[in-house]
C-alpha positions in Angstrom: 114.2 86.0 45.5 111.4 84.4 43.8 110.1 85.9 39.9 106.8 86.2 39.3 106.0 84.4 36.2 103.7 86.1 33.7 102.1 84.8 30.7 103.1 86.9 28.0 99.9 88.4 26.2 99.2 87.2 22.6 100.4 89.8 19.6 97.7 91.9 18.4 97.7 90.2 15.5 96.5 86.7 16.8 94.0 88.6 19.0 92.3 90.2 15.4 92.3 86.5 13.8 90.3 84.7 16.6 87.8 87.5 16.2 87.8 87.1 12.5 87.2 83.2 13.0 84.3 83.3 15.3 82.5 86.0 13.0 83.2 84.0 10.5 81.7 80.6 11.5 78.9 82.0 13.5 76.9 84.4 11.8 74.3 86.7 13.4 71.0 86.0 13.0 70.7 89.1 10.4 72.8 87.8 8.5 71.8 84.6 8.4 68.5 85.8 6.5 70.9 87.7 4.0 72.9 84.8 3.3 71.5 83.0 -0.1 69.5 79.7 0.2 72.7 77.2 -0.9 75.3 78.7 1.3 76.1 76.2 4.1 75.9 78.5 6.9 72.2 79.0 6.2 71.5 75.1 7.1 73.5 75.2 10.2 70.5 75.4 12.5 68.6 73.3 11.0 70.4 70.4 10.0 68.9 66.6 10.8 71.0 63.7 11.0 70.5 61.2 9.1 68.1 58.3 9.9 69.6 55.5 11.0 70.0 52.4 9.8 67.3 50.2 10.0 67.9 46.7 12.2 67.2 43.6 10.0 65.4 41.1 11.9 66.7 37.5 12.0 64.9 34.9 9.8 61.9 33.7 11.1 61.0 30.4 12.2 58.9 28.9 9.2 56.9 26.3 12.0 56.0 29.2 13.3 55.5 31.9 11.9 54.6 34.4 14.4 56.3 33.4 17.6 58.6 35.4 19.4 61.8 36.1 17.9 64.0 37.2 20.8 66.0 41.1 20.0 63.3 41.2 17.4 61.4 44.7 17.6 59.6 43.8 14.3 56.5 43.2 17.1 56.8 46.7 18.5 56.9 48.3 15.1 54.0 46.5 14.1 51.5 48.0 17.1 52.6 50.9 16.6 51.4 50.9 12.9 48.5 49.7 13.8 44.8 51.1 14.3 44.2 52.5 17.9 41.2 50.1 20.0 38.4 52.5 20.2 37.2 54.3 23.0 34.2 56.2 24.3 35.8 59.1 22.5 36.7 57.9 19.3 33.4 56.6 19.2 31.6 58.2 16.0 27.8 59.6 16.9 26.0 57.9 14.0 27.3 54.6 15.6 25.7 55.9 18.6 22.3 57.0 16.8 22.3 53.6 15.1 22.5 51.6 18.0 20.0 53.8 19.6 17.7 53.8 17.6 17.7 49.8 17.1 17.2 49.7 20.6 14.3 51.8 20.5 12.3 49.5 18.5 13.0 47.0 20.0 11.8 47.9 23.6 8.7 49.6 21.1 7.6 46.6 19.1 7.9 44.1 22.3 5.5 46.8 24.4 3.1 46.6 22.2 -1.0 45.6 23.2 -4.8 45.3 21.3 -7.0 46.7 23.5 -10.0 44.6 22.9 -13.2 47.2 22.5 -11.4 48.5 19.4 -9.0 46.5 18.1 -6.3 48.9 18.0 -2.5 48.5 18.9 -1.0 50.5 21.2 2.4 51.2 23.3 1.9 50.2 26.9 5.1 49.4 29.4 3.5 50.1 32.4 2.1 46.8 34.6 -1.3 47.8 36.4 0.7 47.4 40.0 2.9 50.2 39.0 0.3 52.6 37.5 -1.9 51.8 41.1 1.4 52.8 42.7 2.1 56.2 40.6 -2.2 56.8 41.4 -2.0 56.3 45.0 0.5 59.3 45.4 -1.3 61.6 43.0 -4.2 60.4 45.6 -2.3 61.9 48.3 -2.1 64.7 46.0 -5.3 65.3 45.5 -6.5 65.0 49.5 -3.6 67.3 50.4 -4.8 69.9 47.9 -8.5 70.0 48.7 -8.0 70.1 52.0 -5.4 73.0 51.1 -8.2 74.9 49.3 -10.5 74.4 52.1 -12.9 71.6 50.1 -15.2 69.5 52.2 -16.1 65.9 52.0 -19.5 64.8 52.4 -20.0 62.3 55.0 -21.2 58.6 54.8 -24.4 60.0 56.0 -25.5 62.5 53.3 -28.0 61.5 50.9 -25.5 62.5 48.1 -23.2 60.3 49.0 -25.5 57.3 49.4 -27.1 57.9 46.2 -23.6 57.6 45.0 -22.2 54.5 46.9 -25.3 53.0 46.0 -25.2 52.8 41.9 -21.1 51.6 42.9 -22.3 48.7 44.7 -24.3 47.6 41.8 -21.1 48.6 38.7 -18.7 47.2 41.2 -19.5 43.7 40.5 -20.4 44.1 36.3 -16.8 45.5 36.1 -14.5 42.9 37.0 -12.4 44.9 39.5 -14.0 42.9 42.6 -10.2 42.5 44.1 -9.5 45.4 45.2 -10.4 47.9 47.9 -12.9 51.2 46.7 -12.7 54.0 48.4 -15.4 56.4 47.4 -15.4 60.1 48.0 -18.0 62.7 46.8 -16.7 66.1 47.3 -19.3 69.4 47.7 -18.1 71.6 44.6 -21.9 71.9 42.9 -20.2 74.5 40.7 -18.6 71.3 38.8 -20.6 68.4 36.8 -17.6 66.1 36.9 -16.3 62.5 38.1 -12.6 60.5 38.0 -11.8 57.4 39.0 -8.2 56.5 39.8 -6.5 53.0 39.4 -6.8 51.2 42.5 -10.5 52.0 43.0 -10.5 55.5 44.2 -13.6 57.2 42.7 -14.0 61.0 43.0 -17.5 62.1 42.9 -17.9 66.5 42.6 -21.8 67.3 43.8 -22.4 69.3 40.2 -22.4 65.9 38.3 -25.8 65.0 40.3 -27.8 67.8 39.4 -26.8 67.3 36.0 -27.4 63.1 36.0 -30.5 63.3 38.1 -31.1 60.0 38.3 -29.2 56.8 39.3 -28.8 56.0 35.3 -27.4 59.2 34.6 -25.1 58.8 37.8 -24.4 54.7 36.3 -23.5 56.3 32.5 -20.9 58.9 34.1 -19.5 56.2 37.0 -19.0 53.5 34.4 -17.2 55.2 32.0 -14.6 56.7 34.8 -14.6 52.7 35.6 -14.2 51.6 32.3 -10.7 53.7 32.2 -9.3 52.0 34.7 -10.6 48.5 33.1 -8.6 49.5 30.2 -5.8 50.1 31.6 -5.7 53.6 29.6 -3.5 55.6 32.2 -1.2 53.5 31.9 -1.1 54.1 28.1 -0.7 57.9 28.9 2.2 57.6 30.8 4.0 55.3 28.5 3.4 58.2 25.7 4.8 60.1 27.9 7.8 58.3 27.5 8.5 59.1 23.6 7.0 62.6 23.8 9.7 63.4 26.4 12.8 62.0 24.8 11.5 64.2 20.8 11.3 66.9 23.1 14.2 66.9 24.6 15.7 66.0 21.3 14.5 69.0 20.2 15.6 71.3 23.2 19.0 70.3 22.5 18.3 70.8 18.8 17.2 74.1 19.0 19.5 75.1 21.8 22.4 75.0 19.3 21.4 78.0 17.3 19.2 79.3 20.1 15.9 78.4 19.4 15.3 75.8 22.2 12.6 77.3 24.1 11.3 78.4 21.1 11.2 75.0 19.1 10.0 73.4 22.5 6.7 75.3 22.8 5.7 76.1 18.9 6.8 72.7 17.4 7.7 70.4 19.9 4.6 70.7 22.6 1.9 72.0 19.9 2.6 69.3 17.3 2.7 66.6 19.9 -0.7 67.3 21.5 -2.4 68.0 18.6 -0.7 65.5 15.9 -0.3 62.3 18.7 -1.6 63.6 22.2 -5.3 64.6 21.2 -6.3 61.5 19.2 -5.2 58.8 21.5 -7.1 60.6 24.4 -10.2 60.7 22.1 -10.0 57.0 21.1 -9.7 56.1 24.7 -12.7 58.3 25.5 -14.9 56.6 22.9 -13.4 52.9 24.5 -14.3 54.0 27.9 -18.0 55.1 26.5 -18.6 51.8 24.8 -17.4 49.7 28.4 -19.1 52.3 30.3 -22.0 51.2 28.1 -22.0 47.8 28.1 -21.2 47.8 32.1 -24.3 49.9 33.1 -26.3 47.9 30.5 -25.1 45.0 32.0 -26.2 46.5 35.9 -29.5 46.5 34.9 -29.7 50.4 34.4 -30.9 52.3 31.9 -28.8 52.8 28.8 -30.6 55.5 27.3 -29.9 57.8 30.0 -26.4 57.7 29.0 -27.7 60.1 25.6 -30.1 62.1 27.4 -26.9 62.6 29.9 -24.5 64.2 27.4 -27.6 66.2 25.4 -27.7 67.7 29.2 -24.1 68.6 29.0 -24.7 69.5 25.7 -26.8 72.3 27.0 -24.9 73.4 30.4 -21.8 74.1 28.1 -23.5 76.3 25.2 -22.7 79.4 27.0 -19.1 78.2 27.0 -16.3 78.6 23.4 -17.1 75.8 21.3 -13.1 73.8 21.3 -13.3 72.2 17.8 -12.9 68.2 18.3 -9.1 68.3 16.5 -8.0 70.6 19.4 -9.6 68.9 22.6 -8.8 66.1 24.2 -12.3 64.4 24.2 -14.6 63.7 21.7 -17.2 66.8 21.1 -20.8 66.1 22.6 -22.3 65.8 19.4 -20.2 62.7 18.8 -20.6 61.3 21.9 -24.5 61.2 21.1 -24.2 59.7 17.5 -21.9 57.1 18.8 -23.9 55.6 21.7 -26.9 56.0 20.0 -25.3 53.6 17.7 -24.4 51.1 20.6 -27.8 51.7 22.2 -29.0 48.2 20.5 -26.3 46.0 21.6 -26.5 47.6 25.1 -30.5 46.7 25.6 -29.7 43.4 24.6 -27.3 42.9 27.3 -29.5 44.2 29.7 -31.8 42.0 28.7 -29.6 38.8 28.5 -28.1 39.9 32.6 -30.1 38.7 36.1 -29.3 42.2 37.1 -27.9 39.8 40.6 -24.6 40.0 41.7 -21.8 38.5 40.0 -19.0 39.4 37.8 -20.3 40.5 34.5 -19.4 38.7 31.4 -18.5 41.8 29.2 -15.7 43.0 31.6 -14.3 39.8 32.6 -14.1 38.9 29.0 -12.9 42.1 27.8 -10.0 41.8 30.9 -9.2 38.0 29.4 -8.6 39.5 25.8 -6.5 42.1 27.2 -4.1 39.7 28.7 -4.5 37.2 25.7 -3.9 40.2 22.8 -6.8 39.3 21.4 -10.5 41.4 19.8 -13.5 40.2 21.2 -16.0 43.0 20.5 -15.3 45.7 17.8 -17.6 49.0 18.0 -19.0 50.5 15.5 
């Protein structure tokens, strides 16, 4: 009843010329490489329209010459030609180094002291409250580690500690460090001939350094030297050269670590050069500062100032069985120079001793020396 309608196929023929066509206008890829350079089917893939056209902005406003020109994107074009801001990242290293290193001397040339005794500048950014508060822990230190080692402190009773306590109560006064609170402490070691006095009055007395003073003026020349360190504030000056040693150091870790070498350039050149070229010579001058107070201070107390050579040509002959350090490789002055030196102060010092009551009282030498510290100025050069 009903047809079924069919499409009729196409003719062979029409079938062949649409296959022809699409080979035709899309060529393989293979033979897109064969085709020459000018023919048009190589561009196909590539082509690019055109740019298009740019928008001319409006006239501008000659009262104002920048304003806001509304459908204008002249503004927008003109950001993004320009310069990005800069940020931490964009930020060059020698702007960094520059900056740096103004900085650096700055905070260097405004932390800069005369120490009185000698006249000679140096870099100090440590107040005497903080270097009493880095001393009292390394006190704490210190009591923990004797006691750690098993080391015994003589009591309040024993002659050794009397004879001690007693030349104190006479440099006490002479040294201008009346306000605070000594603590005194001679520990039985007789195997070491030494003494140290930390800022904030804790003195450290090792039984050795008797038999070798053997008298009170012997004790006086070793006690007020360890005084006169505090006085002059030199640990404090230690631990602000720590400060630029660290940061060349670590300069030089990173340095080194680049191609390798950081360890190595740490320990051979950094540490090496810094002791012996910086380290060594400002722990020498402040040994030959701390004789000359020491001097003046015992002088001052009424003892002996003599003693104080006949002291170190003692030491002089306790440490001839040890190496001989040469003086550019120690960090105190050799014995030998010690002895010239004082000898050379030994005038000056009898004529305090003869100008002082030898009665309590602040002394005049320290309390004047701690007034030119605080003023910058050079009240006694030695010679």
């Amino acid at each position: 009843m009903f047809a079924t309608l069919r499409s009729r196929p196409p003719p062979p023929s029409a079938a062949i010329s649409t296959r022809r066509l699409l080979l035709t206008s899309i060529p393989s890829p293979r033979r897109i490489f064969s085709l020459p350079k000018t023919s048009p089917l190589f561009f196909h893939r590539n082509y690019q329209p055109p740019p298009p056209t740019q928008h001319k902005p409006p006239p501008r406003d000659p009262r104002n010459p920048y304003g806001y020109i509304p459908y204008n994107n002249e503004h927008y074009i003109r950001l993004q030609a320009a310069e990005p801001l800069p940020t931490p990242s964009t930020i060059s290293i020698t702007t960094v180094i520059f900056f740096s290193s103004i900085s650096a001397l700055i905070f260097y040339f405004s932390n800069l002291e005369t120490v009185p005794v000698s006249g000679r500048t140096r870099f100090n950014v440590y107040s005497r409250d903080r270097t009493i508060e880095i001393s009292q822990m390394q006190y704490k230190r210190i009591i923990a580690s004797l006691h750690d080692q098993g080391g015994r402190i003589l009591p309040d009773w024993d002659y050794r500690t009397q004879l001690v306590k007693r030349v104190m109560r006479r440099l006490i006064p002479k040294s201008g460090l009346t306000d605070q609170e000594w603590e005194i402490l001679v520990i039985e070691d007789d195997s070491q001939a030494n003494a140290f006095v930390l800022p904030g009055g804790k003195v450290f007395v090792f039984s050795g350094l008797l038999r070798v003073a053997r008298n009170e003026s012997g004790i006086a020349a070793v006690l007020g030297h360890e005084i006169a360190h505090d006085l002059a504030e030199h640990v404090g000056e230690r631990l602000s050269a720590d400060i630029g040693t660290n940061i060349l150091m670590y300069a030089l870790f990173v340095m080194g670590g680049t191609v390798g070498l950081g360890p190595l350039l740490w320990w051979f050149v950094g540490k090496r050069f810094m002791d012996v070229a910086f380290g060594y010579p400002m722990s020498r001058k402040q040994e030959s500062e701390a004789d000359y107070i020491g001097l003046m201070m015992m002088s001052e107390a009424c003892y002996d100032p003599g003693e104080a050579v006949r002291f170190w040509q003692r030491m002089e002959r306790v440490g001839q069985g040890n190496g001989v350090v040469p003086e550019w490789g120690s960090t105190h002055p050799s014995n030998e120079s010690r002895i010239r030196s004082i000898e050379g102060w030994l005038g000056e010092a009898r004529e305090r001793r003869e100008r002082s009551d030898c009665g309590a009282g602040v002394g005049g030498f320290a309390e004047a020396f701690r007034e030119a510290l605080r003023r910058g100025q050079v009240v006694v050069v030695n010679g």
